[in-house]
PAGU-726217 format. One record per residue (C-alpha): x, y, z; residue in one letter. Coordinates in steps of 0.02 Angstrom, whole numbers. Layout:
// PAGU-726217
(drenti (X Y Z) 'A')
...
//
This chain:
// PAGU-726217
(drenti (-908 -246 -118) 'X')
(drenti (-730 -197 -78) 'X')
(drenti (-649 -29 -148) 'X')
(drenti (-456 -35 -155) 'X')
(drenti (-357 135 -165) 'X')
(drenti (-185 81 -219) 'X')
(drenti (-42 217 -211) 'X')
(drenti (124 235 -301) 'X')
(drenti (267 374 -311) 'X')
(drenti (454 375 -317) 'X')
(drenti (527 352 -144) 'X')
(drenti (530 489 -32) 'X')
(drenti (395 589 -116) 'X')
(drenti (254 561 15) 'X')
(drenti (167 416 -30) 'X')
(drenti (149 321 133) 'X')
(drenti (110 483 227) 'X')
(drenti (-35 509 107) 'X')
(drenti (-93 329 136) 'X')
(drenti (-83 347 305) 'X')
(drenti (-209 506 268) 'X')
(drenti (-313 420 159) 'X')
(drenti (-356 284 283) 'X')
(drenti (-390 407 425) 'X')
(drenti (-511 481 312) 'X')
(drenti (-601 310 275) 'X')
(drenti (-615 282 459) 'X')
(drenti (-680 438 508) 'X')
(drenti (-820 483 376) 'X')
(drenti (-861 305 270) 'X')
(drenti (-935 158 334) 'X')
(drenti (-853 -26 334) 'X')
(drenti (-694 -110 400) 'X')
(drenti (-524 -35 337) 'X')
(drenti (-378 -165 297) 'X')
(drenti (-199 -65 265) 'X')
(drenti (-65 -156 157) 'X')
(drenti (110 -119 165) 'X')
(drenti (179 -165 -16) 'X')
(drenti (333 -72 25) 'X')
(drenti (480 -192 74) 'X')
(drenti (523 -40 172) 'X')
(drenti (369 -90 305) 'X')
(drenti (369 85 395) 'X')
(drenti (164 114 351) 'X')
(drenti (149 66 540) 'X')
(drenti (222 210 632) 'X')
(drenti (129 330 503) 'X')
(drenti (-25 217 587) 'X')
(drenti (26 191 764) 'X')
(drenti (37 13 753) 'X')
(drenti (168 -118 807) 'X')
(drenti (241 -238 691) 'X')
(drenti (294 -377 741) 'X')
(drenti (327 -500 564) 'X')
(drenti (277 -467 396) 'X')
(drenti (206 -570 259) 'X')
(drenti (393 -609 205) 'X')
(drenti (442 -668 358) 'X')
(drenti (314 -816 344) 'X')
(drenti (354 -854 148) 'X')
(drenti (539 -878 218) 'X')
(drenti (477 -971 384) 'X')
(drenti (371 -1080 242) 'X')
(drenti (516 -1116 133) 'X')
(drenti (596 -1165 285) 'X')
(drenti (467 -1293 320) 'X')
(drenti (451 -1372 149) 'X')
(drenti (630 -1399 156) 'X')
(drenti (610 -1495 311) 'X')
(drenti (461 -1574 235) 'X')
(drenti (545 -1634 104) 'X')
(drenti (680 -1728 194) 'X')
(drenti (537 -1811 268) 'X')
(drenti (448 -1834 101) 'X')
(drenti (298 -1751 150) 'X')
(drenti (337 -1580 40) 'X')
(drenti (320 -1675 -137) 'X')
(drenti (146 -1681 -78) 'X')
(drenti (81 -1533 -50) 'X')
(drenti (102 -1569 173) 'X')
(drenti (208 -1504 284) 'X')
(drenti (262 -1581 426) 'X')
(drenti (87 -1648 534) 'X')
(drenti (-13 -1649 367) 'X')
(drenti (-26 -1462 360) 'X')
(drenti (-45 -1399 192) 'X')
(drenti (53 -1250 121) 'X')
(drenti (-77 -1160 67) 'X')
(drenti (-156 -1169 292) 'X')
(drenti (0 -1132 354) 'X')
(drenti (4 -972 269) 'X')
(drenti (-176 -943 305) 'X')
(drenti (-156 -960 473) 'X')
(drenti (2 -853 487) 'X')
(drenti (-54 -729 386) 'X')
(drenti (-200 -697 499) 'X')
(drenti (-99 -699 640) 'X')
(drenti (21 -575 566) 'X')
(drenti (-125 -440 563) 'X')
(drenti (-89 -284 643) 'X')
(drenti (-275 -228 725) 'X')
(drenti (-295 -65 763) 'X')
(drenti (-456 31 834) 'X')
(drenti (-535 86 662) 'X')
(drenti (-414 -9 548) 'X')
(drenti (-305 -182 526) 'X')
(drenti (-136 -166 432) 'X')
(drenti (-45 -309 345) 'X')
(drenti (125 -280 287) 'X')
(drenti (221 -387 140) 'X')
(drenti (400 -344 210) 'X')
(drenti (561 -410 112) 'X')
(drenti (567 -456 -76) 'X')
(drenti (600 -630 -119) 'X')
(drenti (779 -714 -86) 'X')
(drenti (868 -857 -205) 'X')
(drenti (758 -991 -268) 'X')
(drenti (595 -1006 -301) 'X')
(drenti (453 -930 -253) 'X')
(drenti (316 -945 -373) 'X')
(drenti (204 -1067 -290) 'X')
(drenti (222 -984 -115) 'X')
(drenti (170 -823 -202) 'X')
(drenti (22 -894 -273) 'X')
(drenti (-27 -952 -124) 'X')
(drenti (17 -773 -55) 'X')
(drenti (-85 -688 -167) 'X')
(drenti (-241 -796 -122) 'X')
(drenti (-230 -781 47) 'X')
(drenti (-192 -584 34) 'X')
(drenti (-353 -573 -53) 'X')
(drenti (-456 -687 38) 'X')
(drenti (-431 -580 204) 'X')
(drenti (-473 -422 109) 'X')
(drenti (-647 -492 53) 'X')
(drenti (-681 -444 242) 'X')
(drenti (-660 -280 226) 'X')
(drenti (-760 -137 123) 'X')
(drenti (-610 -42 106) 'X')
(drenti (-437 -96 66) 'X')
(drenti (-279 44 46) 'X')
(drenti (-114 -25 -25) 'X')
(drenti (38 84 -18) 'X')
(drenti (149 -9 -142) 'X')
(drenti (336 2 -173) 'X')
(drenti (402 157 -276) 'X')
(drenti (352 77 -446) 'X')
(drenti (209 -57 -486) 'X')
(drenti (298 -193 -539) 'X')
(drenti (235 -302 -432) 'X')
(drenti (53 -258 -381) 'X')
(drenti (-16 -405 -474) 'X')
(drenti (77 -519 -383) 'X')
(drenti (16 -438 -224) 'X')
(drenti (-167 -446 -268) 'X')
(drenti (-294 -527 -419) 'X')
(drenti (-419 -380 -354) 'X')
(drenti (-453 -248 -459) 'X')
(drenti (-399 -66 -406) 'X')
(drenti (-520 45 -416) 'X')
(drenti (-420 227 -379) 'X')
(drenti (-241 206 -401) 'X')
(drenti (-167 362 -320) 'X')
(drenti (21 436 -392) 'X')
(drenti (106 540 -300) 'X')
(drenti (230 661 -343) 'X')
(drenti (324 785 -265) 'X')
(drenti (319 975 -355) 'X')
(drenti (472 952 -474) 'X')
(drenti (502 926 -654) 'X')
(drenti (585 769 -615) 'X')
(drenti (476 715 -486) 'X')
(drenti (318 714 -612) 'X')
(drenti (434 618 -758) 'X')
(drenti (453 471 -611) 'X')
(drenti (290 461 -580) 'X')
(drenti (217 477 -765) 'X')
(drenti (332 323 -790) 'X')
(drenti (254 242 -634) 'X')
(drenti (76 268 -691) 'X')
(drenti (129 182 -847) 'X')
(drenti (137 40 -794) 'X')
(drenti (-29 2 -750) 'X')
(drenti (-36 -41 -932) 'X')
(drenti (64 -207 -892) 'X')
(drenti (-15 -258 -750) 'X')
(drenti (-135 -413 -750) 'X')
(drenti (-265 -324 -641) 'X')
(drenti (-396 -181 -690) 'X')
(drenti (-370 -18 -631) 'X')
(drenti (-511 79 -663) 'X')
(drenti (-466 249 -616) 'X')
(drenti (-274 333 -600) 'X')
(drenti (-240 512 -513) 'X')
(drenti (-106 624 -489) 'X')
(drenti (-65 721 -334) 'X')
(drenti (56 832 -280) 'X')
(drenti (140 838 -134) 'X')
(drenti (230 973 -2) 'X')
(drenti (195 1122 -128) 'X')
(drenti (284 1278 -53) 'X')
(drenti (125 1389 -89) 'X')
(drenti (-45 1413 -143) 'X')
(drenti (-14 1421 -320) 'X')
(drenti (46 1322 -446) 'X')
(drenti (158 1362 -532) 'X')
(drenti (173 1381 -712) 'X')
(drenti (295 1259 -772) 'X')
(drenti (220 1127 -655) 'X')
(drenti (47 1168 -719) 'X')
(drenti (107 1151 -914) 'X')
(drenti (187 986 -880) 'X')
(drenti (31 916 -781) 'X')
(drenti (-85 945 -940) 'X')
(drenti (43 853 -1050) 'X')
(drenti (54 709 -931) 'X')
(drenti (-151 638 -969) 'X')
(drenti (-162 590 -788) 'X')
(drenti (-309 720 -697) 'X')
(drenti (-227 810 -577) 'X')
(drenti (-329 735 -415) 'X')
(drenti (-254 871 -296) 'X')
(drenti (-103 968 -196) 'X')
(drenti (-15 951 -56) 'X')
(drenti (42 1105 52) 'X')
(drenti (209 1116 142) 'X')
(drenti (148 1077 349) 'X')
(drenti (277 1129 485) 'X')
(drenti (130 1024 631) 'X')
(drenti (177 853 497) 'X')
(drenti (373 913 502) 'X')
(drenti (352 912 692) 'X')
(drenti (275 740 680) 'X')
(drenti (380 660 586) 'X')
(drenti (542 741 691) 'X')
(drenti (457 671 852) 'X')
(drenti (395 499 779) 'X')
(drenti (225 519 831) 'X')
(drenti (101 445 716) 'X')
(drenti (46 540 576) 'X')
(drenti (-106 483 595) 'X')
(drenti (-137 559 750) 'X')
(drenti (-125 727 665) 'X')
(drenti (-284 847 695) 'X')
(drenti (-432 857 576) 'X')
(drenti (-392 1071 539) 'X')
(drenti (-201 982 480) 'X')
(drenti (-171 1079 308) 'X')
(drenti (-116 898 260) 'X')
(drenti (-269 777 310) 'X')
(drenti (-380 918 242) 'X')
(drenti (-294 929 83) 'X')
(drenti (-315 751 55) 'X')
(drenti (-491 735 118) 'X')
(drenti (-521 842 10) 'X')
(drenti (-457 749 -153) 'X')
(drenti (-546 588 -73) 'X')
(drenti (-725 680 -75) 'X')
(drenti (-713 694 -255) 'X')
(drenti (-698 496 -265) 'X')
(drenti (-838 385 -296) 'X')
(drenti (-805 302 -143) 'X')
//
């Protein structure tokens, strides 16, 4: 069985660094192949990991449409072929694979780009299938998704079963991501459980007006964050976050959170 751990936040609040945390604490205390998705068009979830990128899953849908256009000259397209006798649906199949990003303890596929003019429906169908065909191989799968979830059922027909939302510790940062988390409502998948946690607080407590507006919010409040100068350093040197120690206020923060899991 695979477990997916989807996470969501506004931009800039933390989200992929805690996804980058989240999967170095799958690979270093659960059993089981880890797959990483990059649902941010942004595509920067490999240098929290370490990990080159060299094309993204939007790279092939455009390199496909590219084809069938060709194809179609040729009349093979109408079909269902590309040129050869390729299908659509093994072309991406193939190019997906090779797009995987393998790491020691992990593999990381990233979705890159929205879509352009024209359409893409069928492609992303096709997408979708393959996406969650590879991540049948795996017993975990962590998805750090765009700031909202618009578009997480068009990513994947797997059901989540944490979905993580991340905020930072302001008023206005907990009103984003209360909108966020509501739309898990509209989504076609099942997301079985949906967590709030929040990031770079200043100190050890709390503080009131945060607290207050946490309780009104009907999301459990998963866990916090501390301020880290050692993750400042990181991220001012572009060494990988996930290289960051196991004592890290950070990784131990979130461990932390994921040991309450069911995971």
């Amino acid at each position: 069985m695979t477990t997916t751990i989807a996470l969501a936040g506004k931009g800039g609040v933390g989200k992929t660094t805690t996804a980058g945390m989240v999967i170095k604490y799958l690979t270093q205390t659960k059993p089981g192949a880890v797959l990483a998705i990059d649902a941010d068009p942004s595509s920067n979830l490999n240098m929290v990991l370490g990990l080159d990128l060299d094309w993204t899953v939007g790279d092939i849908r455009e390199g496909l449409l590219e084809k069938v256009q060709d194809s179609l000259l040729a009349g093979g397209a109408a079909m269902g072929t590309l040129a050869g006798g390729v299908s659509k649906r093994e072309y991406l199949d193939y190019e997906i694979r090779r797009s995987v990003s393998e790491g020691d303890d992990f593999d990381l596929v990233a979705m890159g780009k929205p879509e352009g003019p024209g359409c893409y429906c069928a492609v992303n169908h096709n997408l979708r299938e393959v996406v969650d065909s590879i991540s049948k191989n795996y017993r975990y799968v962590v998805i750090d998704n765009e700031a909202g979830m618009e578009h997480l059922s068009r990513r994947t027909t797997r059901d989540v079963q944490h979905l993580l939302v991340v905020s930072d510790p302001t008023q206005r940062g907990l009103v984003a991501a209360e909108r966020i988390a509501a739309f898990r409502h509209q989504l076609d998948i099942k997301i079985e459980h949906t967590w709030l946690i929040l990031n770079r607080l200043p100190g050890a407590e709390m503080p009131a007006p945060l607290q207050a507006r946490i309780e009104e919010m009907g999301i459990p409040l998963l866990g916090t964050i501390r301020s880290d100068d050692q993750l400042m350093a990181f991220e001012f040197s572009g060494r990988p976050l996930i290289e960051l120690g196991d004592d890290s206020p950070v990784y131990t923060a979130v461990a932390a959170m994921m040991d309450k899991l069911d995971l």
